[in-house]
C-alpha angles and dihedrals in degrees: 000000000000126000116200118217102252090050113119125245109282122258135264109256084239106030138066127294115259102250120218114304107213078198106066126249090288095076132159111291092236083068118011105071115045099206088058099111125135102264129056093206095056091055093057091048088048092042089054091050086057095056092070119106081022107169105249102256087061086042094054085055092054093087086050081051103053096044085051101054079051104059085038094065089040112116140007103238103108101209089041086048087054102043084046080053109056082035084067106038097055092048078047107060092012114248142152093235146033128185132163121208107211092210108214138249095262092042098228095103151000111289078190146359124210119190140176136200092033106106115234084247087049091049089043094060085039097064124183120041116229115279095188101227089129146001118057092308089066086047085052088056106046086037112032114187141126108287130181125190127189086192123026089195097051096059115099101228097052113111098192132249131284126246127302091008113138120251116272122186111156121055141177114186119196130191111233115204127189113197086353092303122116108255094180143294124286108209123195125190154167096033104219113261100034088283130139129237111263132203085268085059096049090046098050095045100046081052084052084047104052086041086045086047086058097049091046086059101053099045087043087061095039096050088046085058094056104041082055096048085054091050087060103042086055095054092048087052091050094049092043082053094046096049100036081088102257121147130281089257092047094053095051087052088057094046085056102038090057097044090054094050097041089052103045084229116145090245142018115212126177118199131202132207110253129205097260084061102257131095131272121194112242108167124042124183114179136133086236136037115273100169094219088119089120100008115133139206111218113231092249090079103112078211092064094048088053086053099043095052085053101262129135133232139207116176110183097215116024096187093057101039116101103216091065134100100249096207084054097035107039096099106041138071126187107034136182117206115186132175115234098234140173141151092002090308126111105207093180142300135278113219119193114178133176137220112273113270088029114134119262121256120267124235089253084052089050093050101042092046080047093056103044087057090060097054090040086061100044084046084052095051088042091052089048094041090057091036090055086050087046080050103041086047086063097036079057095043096053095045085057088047085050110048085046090060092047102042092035126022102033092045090055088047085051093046087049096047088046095053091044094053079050098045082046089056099055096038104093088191112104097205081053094059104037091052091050093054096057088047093050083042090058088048083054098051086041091049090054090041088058103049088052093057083054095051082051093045090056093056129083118302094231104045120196123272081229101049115127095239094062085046100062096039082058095054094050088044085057101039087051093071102064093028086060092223133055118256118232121242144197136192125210121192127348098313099172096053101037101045126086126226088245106063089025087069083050104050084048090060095037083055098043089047097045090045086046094055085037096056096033098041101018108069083197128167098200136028130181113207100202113192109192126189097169108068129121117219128211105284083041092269125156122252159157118250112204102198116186114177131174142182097224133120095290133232107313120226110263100021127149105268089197095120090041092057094048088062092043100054089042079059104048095042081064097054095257144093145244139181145143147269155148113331135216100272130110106300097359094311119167137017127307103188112188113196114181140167141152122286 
């Protein structure tokens, strides 16, 4: 029998024909399907009401019916539910092939398409699934109702088939709702043996549709739990992370790392607000390189304006977005990105973006993601939080230590050093006195050695990898290799707070050039590195001393000063001064070289 295009759904065995429909057989979906109730559940029951005073030849299907509605609400898995779907519904009503257009949360397209009976070979040459922005599977999606065509290329809105894609004449097209809202389309087409689909083959499978609208729903549901339930168990990881005590950098690469995988995107990426007021990404999780480790937005990005004021954002194609950067963009397509908010403070912002032609992200997708920034960013103020009391414990620790060493230690080093220069001064022995100077002259150096470990435990706990001080105890570690013994050192003054980067680089060369002549012309068996940030320079002018002596064989008459005058003229374009004198060796032996500038 053939069906023309413009022909109404057929009707029901027990209820009323379908009368003309002026507006074709794609009519609205309020009117045009008549098991297109609320609630799936109602339409089964009504279907099966249908199906009584059935002719035999549709009664003898209804065992083929029932097993199939069976095998239909078998299983959670939703893509599993939909290829088990189409699966059924072909050996049903007997066709070739099956498919399933997912319609898409605005409406206006397929978010998926599921098929069966088309080979993966014969897919691959294929190419592109439908998107349903046009042809008859577009009318199927403004307009679901039940459709029948004798003839798929005879239809006015078809729009053909691409290449390579196998010959379909036949075609019976069926809206699927889940909770009385339309899920997508189930198409069936080309009826084994040349035949049409007749009105067996439309009741059957609008009894397959209703029961297929119910087992969308639960695995819907089901899939919707445990997508949740992976959403929170990858905030509790990412807060068990935060708070386990690892660095700042450690905890953003788990923030990422987990993002990406939650939400199936092709990178996580975590930015943080820089000082110019725009964003720098600090943290990168992605199975390839991507280079953005560094990489910063201006704050002229009105995407930036919108993070930074606590607003998220969600672009469809980011390569083709203009308000992208297109060196960052140009291989993605759908992104999220989602402040990292909490308490009115925006510590940065999560990115999670995914390959080009990969579908968007749904509503569920955007709130839980919402919602797992949220708690990234209470987990990171907790972690901080817990991070500033670890630190003011030691800030607190080393004050006591402190304090201890000033009020205690150094006044009974003072008391000492005052009862032996007494104890010197009565003493009319000259060994006496000579061997209780030196010793007066040691509580002198230790007193000085402990005050310079105060000035450093009232510093930071965590110094700077840069701070003078490590600098010039990594120059004396070097120089003691080929010297064959360590050098001695001193610090005088907070050195590390006190003194700018400036002079700081120069110091560092003045000390690396003095250790280098001392060690190629000295011959010296001792040497004594002084580092002094208390010093008042002529003008009365603060300032840092850099003292290097040394008991070796001295500056010969008539040697090359080269070295001498580079240290000179680093001195003087600072503003300072350097030269050169006795040493600490018997009866003034060997070099003292003095090098000196303004903070």
């Amino acid at each position: 029998m053939s069906v023309p295009s413009e022909s109404a759904d057929p009707p029901l065995p027990d209820g009323p024909p379908d009368t003309a429909n002026p507006a074709g057989p794609l009519a609205p979906a309020d009117t045009a399907d008549p098991l297109a109730p609320a609630a799936p559940v109602d339409a089964t029951a009504r279907a099966a009401r249908s199906l009584q005073g059935l002719s035999p030849e549709l009664t003898s299907r209804v065992p083929q019916l029932l097993e199939a509605m069976r095998s239909v609400g078998a299983g959670l898995e939703l893509h599993t539910t939909l290829d088990r779907i189409c699966e059924t519904a072909a050996e049903l009503a007997d066709a070739q092939y099956a498919a399933i257009g997912v319609v898409s949360e605005d409406g206006d397209g397929l978010s998926d398409f599921v098929y069966h009976g088309i080979d993966a070979r014969t897919a691959e040459r294929i190419g592109r699934l439908p998107d349903g922005h046009k042809g008859l599977l577009g009318a199927l999606i403004h307009q679901p109702r039940t459709l029948r065509l004798a003839d798929l290329s005879a239809d006015p809105r078809s729009c053909g088939f691409p290449a390579h894609h196998p010959p379909m004449r036949t075609f019976l097209g069926v809206p699927i709702r889940v909770q009385g809202k339309i899920f997508g389309n189930l198409y069936l087409t080309e009826k084994r043996g040349g035949a049409e689909f007749n009105d067996h083959d439309v009741h059957m499978v609008r009894v397959l549709a209703a029961e297929a609208g119910i087992a969308i729903g639960n695995a819907r549901l089901y899939e919707a739990a445990k997508q949740r339930e992976r959403w929170i168990d990858g905030s509790v990881a990412v807060t068990t992370a935060l708070l386990s005590g690892s660095d700042a950098e450690d905890a953003l690469a788990v923030v990422a790392e987990q993002a990406r995988h939650l939400a199936n995107s092709a990178a996580g990426i975590v930015l943080l607000p820089d000082e110019e007021g725009g964003m720098e990404v600090a943290a990168v999780s992605s199975d390839e390189p991507t280079g953005a480790l560094g990489m910063t937005v201006t704050a002229e990005s009105h995407i930036v304006a919108q993070l930074l004021r606590g607003q998220a954002v969600f672009i469809d194609d980011a390569a083709t977005d203009p308000r992208t950067a297109a060196h960052l963009a140009g291989r993605y397509g759908p992104v999220m990105l989602l402040p990292l908010q909490s308490d009115g403070r925006v510590l940065g912002t999560l990115v999670t973006p995914r390959a080009r032609g990969a579908r968007p992200f749904t509503e569920a997708e955007r709130t839980l993601a919402a919602q797992f920034a949220a708690q990234a960013a209470l987990a990171l103020m907790m972690a901080e939080a817990q991070r500033d009391r670890e630190r003011l414990a030691v800030y607190e620790d080393r004050d006591r230590i402190a304090r201890d060493l000033h009020d205690l230690v150094i006044q009974r080093l003072f008391a000492t050093g005052m009862m032996l220069e007494s104890a010197q001064r009565r003493s009319v022995v000259p060994e006496v006195q000579d061997g209780v100077g030196k010793a007066v002259d040691e509580l002198d150096v230790t007193i000085q050695e402990i005050r310079t470990a105060i000035f450093a435990l009232q510093q930071g706990p965590a110094e700077a990898p840069s701070g003078l001080r490590t600098r010039v105890l990594r120059e004396i570690n070097m120089a003691a290799v080929p010297l064959g013994f360590k050098p001695t050192h001193r610090f005088l003054g907070p050195v590390d707070t006190v003194v700018g980067e400036l002079t700081a680089k120069n110091l560092i060369a003045a000390l690396r050039e003095a250790l280098s002549n001392a060690f190629r012309h000295a011959h010296a068996a001792r040497i004594d590195v002084v580092v002094d940030a208390t010093v008042l320079l002529p003008g009365d002018r603060q300032g840092v001393r850099l003292t290097v002596a040394d008991d070796g064989v001295g500056i010969a008459e008539g040697g090359r000063r080269s070295g001498l005058k580079n240290l000179r003229r680093r001195a003087e374009s600072l503003g300072g001064d350097s030269w050169y004198g006795p040493g600490i060796g018997e009866d003034g032996g060997g070099t003292t070289v003095v090098w000196q500038a303004p903070y």
